[in-house]
Backbone atoms as SQL, in Angstrom:
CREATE TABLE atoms (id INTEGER PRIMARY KEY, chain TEXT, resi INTEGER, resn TEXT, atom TEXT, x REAL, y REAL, z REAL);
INSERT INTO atoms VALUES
  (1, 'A', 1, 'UNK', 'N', 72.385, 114.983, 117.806),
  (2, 'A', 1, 'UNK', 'CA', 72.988, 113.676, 117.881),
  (3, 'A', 1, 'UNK', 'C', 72.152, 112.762, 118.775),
  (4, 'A', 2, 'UNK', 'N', 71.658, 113.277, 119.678),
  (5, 'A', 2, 'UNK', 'CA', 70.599, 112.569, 120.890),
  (6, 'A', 2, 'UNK', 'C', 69.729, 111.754, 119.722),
  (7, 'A', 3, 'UNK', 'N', 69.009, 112.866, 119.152),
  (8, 'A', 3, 'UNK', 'CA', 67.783, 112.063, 118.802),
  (9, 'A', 3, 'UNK', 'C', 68.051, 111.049, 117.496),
  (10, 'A', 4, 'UNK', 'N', 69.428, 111.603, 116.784),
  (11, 'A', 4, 'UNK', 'CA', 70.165, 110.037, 116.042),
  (12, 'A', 4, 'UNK', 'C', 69.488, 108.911, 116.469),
  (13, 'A', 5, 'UNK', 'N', 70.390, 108.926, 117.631),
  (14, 'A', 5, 'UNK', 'CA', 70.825, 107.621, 118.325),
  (15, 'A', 5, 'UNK', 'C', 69.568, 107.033, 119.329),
  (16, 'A', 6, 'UNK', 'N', 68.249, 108.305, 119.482),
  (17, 'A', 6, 'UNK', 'CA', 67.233, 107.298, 120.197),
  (18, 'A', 6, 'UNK', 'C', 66.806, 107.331, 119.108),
  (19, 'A', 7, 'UNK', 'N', 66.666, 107.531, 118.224),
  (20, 'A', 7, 'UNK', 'CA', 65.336, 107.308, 116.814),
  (21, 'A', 7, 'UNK', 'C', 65.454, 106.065, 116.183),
  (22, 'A', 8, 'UNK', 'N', 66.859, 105.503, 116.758),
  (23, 'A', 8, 'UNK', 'CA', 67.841, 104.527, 115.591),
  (24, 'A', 8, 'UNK', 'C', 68.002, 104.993, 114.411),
  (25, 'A', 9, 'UNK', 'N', 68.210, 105.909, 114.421),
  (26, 'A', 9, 'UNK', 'CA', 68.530, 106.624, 112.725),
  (27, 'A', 9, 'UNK', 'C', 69.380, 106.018, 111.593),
  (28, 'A', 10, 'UNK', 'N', 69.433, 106.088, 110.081),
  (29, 'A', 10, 'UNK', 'CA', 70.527, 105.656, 109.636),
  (30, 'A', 10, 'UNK', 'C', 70.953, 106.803, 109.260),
  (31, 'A', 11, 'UNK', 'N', 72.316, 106.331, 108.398),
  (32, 'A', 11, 'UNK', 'CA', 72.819, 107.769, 107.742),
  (33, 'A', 11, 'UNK', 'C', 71.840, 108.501, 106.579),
  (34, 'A', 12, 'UNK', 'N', 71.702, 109.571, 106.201),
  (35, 'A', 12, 'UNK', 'CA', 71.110, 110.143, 104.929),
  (36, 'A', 12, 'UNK', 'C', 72.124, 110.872, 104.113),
  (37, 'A', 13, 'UNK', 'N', 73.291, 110.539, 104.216),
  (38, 'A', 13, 'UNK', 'CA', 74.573, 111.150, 103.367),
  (39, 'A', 13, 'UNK', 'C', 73.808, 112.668, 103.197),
  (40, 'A', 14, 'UNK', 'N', 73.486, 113.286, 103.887),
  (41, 'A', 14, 'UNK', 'CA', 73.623, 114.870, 104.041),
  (42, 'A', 14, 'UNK', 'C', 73.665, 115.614, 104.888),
  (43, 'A', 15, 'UNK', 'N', 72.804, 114.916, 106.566),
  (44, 'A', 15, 'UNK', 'CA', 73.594, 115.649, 107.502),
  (45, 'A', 15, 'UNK', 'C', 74.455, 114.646, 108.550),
  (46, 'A', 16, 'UNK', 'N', 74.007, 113.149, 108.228),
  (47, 'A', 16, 'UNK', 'CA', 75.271, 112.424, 108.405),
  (48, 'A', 16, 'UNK', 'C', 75.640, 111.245, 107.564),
  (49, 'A', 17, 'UNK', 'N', 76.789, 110.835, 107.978),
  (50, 'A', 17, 'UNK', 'CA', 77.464, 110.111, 106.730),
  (51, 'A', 17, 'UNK', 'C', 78.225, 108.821, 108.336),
  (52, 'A', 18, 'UNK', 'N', 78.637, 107.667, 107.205),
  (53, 'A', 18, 'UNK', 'CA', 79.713, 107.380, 107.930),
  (54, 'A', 18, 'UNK', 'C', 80.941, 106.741, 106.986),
  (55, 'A', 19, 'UNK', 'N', 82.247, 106.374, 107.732),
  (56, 'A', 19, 'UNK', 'CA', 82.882, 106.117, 106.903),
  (57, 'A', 19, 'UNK', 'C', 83.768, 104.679, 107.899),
  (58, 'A', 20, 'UNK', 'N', 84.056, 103.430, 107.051),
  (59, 'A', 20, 'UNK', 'CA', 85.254, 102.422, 107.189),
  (60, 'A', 20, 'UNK', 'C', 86.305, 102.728, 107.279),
  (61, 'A', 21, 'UNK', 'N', 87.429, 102.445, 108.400),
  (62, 'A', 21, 'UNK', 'CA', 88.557, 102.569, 108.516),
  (63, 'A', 21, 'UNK', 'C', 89.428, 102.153, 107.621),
  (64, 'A', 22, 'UNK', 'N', 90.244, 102.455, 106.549),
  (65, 'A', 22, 'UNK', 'CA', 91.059, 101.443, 105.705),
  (66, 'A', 22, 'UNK', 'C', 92.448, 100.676, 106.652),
  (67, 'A', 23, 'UNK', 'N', 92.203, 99.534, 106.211),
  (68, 'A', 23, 'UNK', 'CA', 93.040, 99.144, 107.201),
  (69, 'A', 23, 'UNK', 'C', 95.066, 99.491, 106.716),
  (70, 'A', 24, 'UNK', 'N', 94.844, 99.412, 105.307),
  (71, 'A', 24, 'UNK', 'CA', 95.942, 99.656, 104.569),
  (72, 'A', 24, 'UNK', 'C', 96.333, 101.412, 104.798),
  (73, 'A', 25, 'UNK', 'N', 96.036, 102.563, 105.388),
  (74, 'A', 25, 'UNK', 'CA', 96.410, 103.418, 105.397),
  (75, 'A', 25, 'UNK', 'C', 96.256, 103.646, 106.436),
  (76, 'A', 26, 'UNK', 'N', 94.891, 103.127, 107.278),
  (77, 'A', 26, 'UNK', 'CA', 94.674, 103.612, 108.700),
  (78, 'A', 26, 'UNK', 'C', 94.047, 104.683, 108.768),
  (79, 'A', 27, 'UNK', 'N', 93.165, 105.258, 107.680),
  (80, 'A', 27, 'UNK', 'CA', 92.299, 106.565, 107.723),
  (81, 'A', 27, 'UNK', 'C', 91.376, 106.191, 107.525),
  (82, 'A', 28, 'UNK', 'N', 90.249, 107.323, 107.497),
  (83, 'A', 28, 'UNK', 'CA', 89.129, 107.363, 107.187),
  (84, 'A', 28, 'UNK', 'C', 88.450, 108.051, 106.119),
  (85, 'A', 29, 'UNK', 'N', 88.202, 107.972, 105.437),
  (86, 'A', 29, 'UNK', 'CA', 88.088, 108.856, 104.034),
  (87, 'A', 29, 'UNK', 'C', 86.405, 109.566, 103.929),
  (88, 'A', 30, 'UNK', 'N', 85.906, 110.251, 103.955),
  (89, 'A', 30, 'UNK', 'CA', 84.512, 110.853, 103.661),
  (90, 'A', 30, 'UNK', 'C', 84.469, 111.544, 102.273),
  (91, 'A', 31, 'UNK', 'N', 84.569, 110.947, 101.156),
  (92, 'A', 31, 'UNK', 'CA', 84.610, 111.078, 99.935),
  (93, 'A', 31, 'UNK', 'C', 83.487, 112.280, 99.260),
  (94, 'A', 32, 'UNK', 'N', 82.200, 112.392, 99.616),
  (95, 'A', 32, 'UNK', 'CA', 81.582, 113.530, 99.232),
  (96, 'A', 32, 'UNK', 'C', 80.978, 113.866, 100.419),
  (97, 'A', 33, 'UNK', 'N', 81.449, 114.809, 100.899),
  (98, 'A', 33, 'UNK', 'CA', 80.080, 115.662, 102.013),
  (99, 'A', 33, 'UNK', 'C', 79.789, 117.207, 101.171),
  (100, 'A', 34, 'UNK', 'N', 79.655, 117.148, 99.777),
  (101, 'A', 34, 'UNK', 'CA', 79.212, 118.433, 99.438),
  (102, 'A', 34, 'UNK', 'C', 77.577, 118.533, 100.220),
  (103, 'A', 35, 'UNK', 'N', 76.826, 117.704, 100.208),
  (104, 'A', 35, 'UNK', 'CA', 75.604, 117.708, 100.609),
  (105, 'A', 35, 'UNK', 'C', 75.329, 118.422, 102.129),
  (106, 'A', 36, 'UNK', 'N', 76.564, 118.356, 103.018),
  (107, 'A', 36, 'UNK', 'CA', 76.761, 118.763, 103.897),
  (108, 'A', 36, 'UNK', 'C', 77.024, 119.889, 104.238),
  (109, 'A', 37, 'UNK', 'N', 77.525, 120.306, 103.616),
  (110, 'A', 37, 'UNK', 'CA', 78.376, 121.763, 103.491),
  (111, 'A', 37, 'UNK', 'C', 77.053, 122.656, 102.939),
  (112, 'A', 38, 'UNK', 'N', 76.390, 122.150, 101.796),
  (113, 'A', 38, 'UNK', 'CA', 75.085, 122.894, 101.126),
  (114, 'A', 38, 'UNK', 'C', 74.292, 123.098, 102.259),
  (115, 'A', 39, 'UNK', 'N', 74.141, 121.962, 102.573),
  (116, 'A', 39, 'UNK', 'CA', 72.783, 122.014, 104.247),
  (117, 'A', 39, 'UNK', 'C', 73.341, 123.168, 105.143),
  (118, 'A', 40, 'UNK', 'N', 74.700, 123.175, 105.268),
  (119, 'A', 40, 'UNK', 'CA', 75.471, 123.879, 106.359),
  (120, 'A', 40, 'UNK', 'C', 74.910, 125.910, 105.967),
  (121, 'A', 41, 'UNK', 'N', 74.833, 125.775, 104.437),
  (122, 'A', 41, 'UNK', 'CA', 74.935, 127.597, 103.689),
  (123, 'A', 41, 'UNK', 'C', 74.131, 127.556, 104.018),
  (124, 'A', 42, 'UNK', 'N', 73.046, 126.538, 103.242),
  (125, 'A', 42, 'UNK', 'CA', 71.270, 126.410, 102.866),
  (126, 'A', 42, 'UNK', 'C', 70.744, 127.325, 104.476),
  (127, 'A', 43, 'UNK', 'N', 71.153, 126.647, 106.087),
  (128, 'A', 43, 'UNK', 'CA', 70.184, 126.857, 106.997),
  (129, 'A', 43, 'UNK', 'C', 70.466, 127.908, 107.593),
  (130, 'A', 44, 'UNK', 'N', 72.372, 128.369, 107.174),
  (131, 'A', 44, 'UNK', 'CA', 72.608, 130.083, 107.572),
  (132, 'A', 44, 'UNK', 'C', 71.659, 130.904, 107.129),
  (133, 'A', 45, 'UNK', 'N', 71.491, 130.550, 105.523),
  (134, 'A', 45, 'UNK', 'CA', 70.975, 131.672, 104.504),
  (135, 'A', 45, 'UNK', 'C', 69.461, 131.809, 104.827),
  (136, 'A', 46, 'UNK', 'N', 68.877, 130.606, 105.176),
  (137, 'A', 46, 'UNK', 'CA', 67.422, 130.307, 105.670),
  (138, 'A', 46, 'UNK', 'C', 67.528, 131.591, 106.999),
  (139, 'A', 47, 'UNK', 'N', 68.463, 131.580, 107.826),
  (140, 'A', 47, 'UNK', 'CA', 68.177, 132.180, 109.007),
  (141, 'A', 47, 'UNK', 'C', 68.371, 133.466, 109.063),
  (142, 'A', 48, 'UNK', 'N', 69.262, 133.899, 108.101),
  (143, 'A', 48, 'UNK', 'CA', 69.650, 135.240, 107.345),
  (144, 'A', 48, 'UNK', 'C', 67.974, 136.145, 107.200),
  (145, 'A', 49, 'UNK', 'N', 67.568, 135.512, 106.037),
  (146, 'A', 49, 'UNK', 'CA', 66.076, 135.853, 105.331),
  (147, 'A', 49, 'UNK', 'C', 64.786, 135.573, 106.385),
  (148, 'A', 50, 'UNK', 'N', 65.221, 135.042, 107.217),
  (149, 'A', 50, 'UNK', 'CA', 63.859, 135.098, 108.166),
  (150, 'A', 50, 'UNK', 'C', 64.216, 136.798, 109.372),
  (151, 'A', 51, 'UNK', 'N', 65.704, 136.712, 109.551),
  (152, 'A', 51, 'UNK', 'CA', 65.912, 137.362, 110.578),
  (153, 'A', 51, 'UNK', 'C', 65.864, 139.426, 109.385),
  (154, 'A', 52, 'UNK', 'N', 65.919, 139.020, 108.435),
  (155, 'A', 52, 'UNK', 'CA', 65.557, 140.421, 107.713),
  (156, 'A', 52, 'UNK', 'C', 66.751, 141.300, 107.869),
  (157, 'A', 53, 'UNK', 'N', 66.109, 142.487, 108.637),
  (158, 'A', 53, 'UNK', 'CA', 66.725, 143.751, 108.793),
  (159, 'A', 53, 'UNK', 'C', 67.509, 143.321, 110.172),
  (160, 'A', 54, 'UNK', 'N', 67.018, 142.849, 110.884),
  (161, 'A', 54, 'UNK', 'CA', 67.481, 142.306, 112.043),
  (162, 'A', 54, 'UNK', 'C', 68.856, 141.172, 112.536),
  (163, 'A', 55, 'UNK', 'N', 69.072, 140.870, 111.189),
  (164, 'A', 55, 'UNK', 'CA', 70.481, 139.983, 111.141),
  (165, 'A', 55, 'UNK', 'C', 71.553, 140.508, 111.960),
  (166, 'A', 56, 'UNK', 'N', 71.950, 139.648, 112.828),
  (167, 'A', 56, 'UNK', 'CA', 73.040, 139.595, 113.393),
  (168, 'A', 56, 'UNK', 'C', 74.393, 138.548, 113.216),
  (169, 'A', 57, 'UNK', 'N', 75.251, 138.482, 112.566),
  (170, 'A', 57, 'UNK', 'CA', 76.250, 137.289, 112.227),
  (171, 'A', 57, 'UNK', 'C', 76.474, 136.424, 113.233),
  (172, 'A', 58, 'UNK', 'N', 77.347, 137.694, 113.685),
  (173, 'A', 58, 'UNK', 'CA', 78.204, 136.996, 115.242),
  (174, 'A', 58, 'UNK', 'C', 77.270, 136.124, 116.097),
  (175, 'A', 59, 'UNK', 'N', 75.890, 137.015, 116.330),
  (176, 'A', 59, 'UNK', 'CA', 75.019, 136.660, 117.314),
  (177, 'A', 59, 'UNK', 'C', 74.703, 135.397, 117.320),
  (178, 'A', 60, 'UNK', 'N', 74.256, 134.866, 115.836),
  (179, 'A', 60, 'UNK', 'CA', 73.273, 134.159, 115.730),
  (180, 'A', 60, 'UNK', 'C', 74.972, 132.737, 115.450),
  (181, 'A', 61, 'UNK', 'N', 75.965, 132.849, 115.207),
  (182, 'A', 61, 'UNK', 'CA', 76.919, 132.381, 115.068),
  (183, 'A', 61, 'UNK', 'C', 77.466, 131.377, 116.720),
  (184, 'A', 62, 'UNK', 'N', 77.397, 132.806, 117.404),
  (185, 'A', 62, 'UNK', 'CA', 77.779, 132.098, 118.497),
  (186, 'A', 62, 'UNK', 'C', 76.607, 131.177, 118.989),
  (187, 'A', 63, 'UNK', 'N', 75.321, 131.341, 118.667),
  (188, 'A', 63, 'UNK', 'CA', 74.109, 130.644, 118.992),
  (189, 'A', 63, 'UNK', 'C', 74.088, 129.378, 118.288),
  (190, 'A', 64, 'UNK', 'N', 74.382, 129.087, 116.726),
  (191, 'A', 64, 'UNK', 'CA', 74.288, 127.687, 116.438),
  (192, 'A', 64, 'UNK', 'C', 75.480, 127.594, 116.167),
  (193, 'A', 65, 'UNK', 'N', 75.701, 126.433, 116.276),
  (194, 'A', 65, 'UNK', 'CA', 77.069, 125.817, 115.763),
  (195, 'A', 65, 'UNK', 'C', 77.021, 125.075, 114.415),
  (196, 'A', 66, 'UNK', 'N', 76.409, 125.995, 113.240),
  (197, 'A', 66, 'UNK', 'CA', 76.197, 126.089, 112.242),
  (198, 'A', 66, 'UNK', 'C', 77.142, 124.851, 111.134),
  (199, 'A', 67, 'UNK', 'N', 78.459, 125.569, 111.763),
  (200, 'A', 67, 'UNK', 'CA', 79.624, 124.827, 110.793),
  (201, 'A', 67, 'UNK', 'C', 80.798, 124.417, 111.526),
  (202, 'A', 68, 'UNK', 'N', 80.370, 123.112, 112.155),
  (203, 'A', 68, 'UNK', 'CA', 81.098, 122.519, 113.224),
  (204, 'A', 68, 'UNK', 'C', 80.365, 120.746, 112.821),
  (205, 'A', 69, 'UNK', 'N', 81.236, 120.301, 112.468),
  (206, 'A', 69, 'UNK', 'CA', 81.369, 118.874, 112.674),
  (207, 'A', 69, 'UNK', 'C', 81.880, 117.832, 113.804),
  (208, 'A', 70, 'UNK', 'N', 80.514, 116.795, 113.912),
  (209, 'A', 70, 'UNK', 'CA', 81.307, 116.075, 115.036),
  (210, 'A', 70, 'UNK', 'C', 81.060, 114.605, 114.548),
  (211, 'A', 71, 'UNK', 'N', 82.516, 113.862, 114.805),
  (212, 'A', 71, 'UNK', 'CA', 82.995, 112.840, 114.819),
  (213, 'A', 71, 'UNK', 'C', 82.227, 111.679, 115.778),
  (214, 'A', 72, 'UNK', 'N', 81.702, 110.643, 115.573),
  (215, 'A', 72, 'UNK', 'CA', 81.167, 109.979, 116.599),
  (216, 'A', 72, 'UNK', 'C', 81.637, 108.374, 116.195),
  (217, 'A', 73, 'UNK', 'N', 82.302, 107.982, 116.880),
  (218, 'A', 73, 'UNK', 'CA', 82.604, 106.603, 116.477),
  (219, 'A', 73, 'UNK', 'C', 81.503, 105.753, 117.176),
  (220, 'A', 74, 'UNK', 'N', 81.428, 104.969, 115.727),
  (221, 'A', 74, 'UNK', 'CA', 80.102, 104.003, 116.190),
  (222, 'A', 74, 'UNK', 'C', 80.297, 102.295, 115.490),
  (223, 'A', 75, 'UNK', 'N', 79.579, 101.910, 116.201),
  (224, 'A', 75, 'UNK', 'CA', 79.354, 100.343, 115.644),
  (225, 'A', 75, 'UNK', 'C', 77.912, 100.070, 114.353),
  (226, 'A', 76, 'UNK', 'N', 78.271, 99.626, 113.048),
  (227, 'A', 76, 'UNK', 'CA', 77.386, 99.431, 112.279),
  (228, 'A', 76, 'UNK', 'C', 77.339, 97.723, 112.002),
  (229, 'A', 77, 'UNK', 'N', 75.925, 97.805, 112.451),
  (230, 'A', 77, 'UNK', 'CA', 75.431, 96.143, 111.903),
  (231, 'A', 77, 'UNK', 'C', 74.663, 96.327, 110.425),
  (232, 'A', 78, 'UNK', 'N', 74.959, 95.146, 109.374),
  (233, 'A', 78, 'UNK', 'CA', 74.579, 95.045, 107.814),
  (234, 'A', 78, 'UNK', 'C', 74.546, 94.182, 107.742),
  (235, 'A', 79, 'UNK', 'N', 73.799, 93.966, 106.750),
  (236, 'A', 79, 'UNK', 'CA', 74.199, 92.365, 105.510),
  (237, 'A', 79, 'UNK', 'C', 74.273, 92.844, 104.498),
  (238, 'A', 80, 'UNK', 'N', 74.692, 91.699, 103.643),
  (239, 'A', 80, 'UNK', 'CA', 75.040, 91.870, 102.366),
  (240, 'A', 80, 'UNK', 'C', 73.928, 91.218, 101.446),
  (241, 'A', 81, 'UNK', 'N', 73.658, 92.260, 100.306),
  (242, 'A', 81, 'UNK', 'CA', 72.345, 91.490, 99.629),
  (243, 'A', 81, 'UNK', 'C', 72.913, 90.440, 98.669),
  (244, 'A', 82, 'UNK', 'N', 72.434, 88.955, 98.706),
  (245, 'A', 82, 'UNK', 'CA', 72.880, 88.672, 97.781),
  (246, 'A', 82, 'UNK', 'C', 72.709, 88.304, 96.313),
  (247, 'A', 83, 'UNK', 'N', 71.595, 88.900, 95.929),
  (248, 'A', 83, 'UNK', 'CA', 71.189, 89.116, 94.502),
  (249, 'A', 83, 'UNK', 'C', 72.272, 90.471, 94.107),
  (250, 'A', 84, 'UNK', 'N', 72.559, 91.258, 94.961),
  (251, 'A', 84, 'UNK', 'CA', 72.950, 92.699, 93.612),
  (252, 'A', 84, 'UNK', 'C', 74.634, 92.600, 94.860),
  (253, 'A', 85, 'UNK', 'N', 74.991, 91.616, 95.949),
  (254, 'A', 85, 'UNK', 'CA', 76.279, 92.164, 96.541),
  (255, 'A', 85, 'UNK', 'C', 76.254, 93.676, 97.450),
  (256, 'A', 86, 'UNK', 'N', 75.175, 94.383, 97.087),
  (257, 'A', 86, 'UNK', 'CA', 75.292, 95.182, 97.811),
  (258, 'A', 86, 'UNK', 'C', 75.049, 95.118, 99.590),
  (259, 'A', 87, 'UNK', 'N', 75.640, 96.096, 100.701),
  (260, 'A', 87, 'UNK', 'CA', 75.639, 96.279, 101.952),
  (261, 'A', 87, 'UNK', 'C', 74.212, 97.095, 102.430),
  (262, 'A', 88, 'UNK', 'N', 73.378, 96.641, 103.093),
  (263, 'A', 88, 'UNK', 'CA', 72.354, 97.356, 103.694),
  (264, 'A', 88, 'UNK', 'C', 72.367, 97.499, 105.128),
  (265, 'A', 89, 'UNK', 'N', 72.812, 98.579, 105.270),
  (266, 'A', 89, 'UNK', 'CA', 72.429, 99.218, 106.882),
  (267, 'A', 89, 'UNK', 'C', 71.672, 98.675, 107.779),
  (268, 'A', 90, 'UNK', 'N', 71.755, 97.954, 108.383),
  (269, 'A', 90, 'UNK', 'CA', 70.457, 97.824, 109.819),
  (270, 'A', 90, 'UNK', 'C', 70.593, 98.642, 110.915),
  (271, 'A', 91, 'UNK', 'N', 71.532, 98.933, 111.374),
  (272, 'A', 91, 'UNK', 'CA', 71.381, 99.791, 112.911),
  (273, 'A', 91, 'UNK', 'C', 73.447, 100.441, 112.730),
  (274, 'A', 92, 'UNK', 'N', 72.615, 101.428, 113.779),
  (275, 'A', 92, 'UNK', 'CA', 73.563, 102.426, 114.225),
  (276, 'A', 92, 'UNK', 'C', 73.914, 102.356, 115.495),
  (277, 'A', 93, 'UNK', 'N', 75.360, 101.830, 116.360),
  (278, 'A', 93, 'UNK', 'CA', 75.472, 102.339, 117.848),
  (279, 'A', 93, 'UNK', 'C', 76.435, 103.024, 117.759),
  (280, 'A', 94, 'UNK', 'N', 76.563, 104.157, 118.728),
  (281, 'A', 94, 'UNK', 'CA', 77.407, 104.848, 119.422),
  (282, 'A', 94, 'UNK', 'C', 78.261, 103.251, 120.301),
  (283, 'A', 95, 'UNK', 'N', 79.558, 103.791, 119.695),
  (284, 'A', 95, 'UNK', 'CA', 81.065, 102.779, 120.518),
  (285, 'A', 95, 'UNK', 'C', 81.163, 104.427, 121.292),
  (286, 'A', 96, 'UNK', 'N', 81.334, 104.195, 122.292),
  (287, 'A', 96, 'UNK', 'CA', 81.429, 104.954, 123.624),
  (288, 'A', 96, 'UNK', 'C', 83.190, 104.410, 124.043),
  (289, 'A', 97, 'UNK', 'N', 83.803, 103.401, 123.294),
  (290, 'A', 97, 'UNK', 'CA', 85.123, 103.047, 123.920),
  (291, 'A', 97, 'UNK', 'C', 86.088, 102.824, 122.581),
  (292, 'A', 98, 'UNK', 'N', 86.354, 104.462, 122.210),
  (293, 'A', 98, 'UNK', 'CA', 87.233, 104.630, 120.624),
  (294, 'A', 98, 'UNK', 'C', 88.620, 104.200, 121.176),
  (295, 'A', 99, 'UNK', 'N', 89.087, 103.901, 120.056),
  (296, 'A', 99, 'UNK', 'CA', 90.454, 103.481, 119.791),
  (297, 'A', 99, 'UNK', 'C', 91.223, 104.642, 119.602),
  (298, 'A', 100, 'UNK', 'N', 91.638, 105.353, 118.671),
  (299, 'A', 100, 'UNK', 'CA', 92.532, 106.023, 117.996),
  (300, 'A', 100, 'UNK', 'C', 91.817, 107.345, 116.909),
  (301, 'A', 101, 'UNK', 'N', 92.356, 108.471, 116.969),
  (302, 'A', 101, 'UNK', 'CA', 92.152, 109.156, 116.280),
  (303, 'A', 101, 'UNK', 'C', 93.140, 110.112, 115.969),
  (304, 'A', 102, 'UNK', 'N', 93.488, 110.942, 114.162),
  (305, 'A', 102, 'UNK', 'CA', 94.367, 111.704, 114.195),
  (306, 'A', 102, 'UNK', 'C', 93.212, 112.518, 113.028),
  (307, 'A', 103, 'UNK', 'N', 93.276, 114.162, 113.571),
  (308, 'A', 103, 'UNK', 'CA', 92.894, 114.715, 112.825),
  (309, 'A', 103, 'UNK', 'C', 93.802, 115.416, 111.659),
  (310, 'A', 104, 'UNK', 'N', 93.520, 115.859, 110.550),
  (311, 'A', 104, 'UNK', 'CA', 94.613, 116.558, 110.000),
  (312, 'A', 104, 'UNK', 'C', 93.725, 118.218, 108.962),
  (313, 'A', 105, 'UNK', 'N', 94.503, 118.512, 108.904),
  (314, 'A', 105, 'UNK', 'CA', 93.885, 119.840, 107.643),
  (315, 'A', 105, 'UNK', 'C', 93.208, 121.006, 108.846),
  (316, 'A', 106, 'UNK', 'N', 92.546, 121.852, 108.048),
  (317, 'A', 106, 'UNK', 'CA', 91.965, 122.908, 108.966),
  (318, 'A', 106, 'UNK', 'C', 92.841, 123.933, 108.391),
  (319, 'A', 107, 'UNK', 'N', 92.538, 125.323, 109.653),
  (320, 'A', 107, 'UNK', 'CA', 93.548, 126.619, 109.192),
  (321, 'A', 107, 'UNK', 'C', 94.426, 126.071, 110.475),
  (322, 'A', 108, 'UNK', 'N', 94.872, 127.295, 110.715),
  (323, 'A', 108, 'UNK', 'CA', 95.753, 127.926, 111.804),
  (324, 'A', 108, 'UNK', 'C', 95.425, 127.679, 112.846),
  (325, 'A', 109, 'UNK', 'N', 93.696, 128.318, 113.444),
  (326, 'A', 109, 'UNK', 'CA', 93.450, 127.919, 114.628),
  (327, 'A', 109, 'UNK', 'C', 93.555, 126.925, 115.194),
  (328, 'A', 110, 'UNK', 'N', 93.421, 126.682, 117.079),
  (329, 'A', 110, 'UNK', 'CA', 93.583, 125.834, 117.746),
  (330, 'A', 110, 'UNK', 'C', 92.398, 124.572, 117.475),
  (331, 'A', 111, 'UNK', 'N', 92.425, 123.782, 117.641),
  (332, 'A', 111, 'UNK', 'CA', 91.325, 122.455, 117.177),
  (333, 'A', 111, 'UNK', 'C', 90.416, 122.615, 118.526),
  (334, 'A', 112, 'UNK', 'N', 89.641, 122.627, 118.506),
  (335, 'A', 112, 'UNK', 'CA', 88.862, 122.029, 119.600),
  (336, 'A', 112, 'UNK', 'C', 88.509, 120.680, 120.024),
  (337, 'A', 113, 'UNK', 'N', 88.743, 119.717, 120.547),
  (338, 'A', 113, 'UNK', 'CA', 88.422, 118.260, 120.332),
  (339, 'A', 113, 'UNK', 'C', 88.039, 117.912, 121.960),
  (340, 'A', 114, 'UNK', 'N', 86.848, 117.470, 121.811),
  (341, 'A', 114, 'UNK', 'CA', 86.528, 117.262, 123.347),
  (342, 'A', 114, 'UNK', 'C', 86.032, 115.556, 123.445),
  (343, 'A', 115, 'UNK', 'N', 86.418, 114.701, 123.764),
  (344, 'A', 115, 'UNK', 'CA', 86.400, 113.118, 123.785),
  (345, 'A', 115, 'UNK', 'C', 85.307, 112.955, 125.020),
  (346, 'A', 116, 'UNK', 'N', 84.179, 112.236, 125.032),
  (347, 'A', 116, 'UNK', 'CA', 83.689, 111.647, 125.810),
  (348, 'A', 116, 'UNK', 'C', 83.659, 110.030, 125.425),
  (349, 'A', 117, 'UNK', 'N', 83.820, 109.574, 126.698),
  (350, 'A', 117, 'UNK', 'CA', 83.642, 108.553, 126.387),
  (351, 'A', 117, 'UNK', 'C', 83.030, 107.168, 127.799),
  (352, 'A', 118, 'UNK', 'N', 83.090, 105.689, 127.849),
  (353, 'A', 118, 'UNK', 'CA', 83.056, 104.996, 128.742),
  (354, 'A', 118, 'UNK', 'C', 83.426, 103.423, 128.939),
  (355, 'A', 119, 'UNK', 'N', 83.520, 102.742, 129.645),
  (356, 'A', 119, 'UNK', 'CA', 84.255, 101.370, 129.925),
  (357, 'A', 119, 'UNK', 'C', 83.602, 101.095, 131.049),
  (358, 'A', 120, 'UNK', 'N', 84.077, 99.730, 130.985),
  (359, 'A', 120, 'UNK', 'CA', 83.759, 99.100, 132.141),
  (360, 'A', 120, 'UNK', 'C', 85.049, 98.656, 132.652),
  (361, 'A', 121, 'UNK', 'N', 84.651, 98.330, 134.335),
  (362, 'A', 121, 'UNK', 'CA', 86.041, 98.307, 134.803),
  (363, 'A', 121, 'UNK', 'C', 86.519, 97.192, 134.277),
  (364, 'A', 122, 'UNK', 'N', 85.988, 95.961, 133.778),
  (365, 'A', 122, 'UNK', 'CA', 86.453, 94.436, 133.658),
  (366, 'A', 122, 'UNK', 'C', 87.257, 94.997, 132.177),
  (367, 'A', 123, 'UNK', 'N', 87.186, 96.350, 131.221),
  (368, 'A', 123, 'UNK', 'CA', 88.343, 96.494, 130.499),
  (369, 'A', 123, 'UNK', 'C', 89.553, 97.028, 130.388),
  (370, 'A', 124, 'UNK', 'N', 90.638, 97.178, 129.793),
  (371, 'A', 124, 'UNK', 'CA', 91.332, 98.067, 130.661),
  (372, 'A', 124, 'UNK', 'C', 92.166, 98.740, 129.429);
């Protein structure tokens, strides 16, 4: 995520995406991350076949955080083209001062959700 955000990165809808709040439901919708999920098998299976005879699940499990998504609320600047209407990306910031969030779905287990964030005192 570091080097996202110094590279100025945009999204590449495969290992990140972003999505508009609807204001009419109040969610956020991420409509295809199959691309994500593929990248997610693709770099287990990559690490599987390098590690051979030597594979360890757990090991190498607790070592990357393989299949763990993180949420980053950010500010996107665009325009709109106006020959075709379409939206073009210019920049990516990290909003460091989120509003609201509700997660939903998952199994059983406990969620993990760890919020960083920052303000200034003049907000409150």
């Amino acid at each position: 995520m570091k080097d996202f955000f110094e590279q100025n990165s945009l999204t590449d809808n495969t290992t990140s995406y972003f999505a508009r709040r609807d204001t009419k439901t109040n969610q956020y919708v991420f409509s295809n991350i199959t691309r994500l999920i593929n990248a997610c098998i693709i770099e287990k299976a990559e690490a599987q076949k390098a590690a051979g005879g030597e594979w360890d699940e757990d090991a190498w499990e607790k070592k990357n955080k393989w299949n763990n998504v993180l949420l980053v609320p950010v500010k996107i600047s665009s325009e709109i083209t106006s020959s075709t209407g379409g939206e073009n990306i210019i920049s990516i910031r990290h909003d460091m001062s989120p509003g609201y969030v509700k997660l939903k779905g998952g199994n059983k287990d406990k969620l993990e959700l760890e919020v960083i964030y920052s303000t200034f005192p003049s907000r409150k």
